[in-house]
N, C-alpha and C positions, 0 to 999 in steps of 0.2 A: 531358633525361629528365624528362616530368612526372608525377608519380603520379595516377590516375583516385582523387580521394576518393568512397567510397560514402557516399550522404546518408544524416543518422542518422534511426535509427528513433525512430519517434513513437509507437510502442508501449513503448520500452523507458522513455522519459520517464516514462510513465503508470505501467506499472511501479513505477517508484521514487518516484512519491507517494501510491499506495497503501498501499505497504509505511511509509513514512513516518506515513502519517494512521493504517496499524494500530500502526505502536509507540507512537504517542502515546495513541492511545486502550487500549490493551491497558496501559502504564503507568497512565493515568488510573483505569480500573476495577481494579485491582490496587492503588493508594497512597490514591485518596480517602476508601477505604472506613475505613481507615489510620487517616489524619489527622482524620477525625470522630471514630472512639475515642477517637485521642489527644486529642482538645478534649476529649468527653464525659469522660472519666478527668481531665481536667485543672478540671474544674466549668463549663466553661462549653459552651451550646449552639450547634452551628453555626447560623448563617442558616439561613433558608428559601432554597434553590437548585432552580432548574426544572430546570436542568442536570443536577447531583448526583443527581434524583430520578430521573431519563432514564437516567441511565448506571444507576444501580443496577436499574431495573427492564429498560432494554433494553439495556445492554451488549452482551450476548453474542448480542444477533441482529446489533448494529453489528460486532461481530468477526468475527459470521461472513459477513458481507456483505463486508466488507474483505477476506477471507481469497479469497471467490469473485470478486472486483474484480480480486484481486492475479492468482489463477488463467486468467482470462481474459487479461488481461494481458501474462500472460507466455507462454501460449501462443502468441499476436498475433502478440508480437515473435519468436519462435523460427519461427513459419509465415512471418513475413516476412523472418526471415533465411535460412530455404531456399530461399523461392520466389526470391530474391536469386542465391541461390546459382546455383540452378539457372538463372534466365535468363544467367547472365553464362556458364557450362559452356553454353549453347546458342548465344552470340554469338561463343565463341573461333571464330576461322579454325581452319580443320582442310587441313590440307596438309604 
């Protein structure tokens, strides 16, 4: 008896590095902002960062891009697990 494996979806992969790159970055703009206080409060200046400057001024378009990345995504994967569905409910034998 062999079992027929269904190939995994390449949408759902994408999926969860999406969700992956928004929690990093949803962390990052949530603790950076943070940890410069904490220096500035502590006497010293942070560096000059291109990064830091990025996140602070575009953060929240990066989140909501990741957020419509992640959207797309998952809808992908859930259309391609019915379309799945359904070819396989059209290939059963009927008898």
């Amino acid at each position: 008896m062999t079992a027929s494996t269904e190939p995994r979806n390449p949408f759902y992969l994408l999926l969860l590095v999406f969700s992956l790159i928004f929690v990093l970055t949803a962390l990052a703009y949530a603790v950076v902002p943070v940890l410069e206080q904490k220096a500035r409060e502590a006497g010293t200046e942070p560096p000059p960062s291109p990064f830091r400057d990025a996140l602070r001024e575009d953060g929240w378009k990066w989140l909501l891009g990741e957020v419509a990345a992640m959207v797309v995504a998952g809808l992908l994967s859930m259309g391609l697990d019915r379309w799945r569905r359904w070819r396989q409910e059209l290939d059963k034998p009927r008898g």
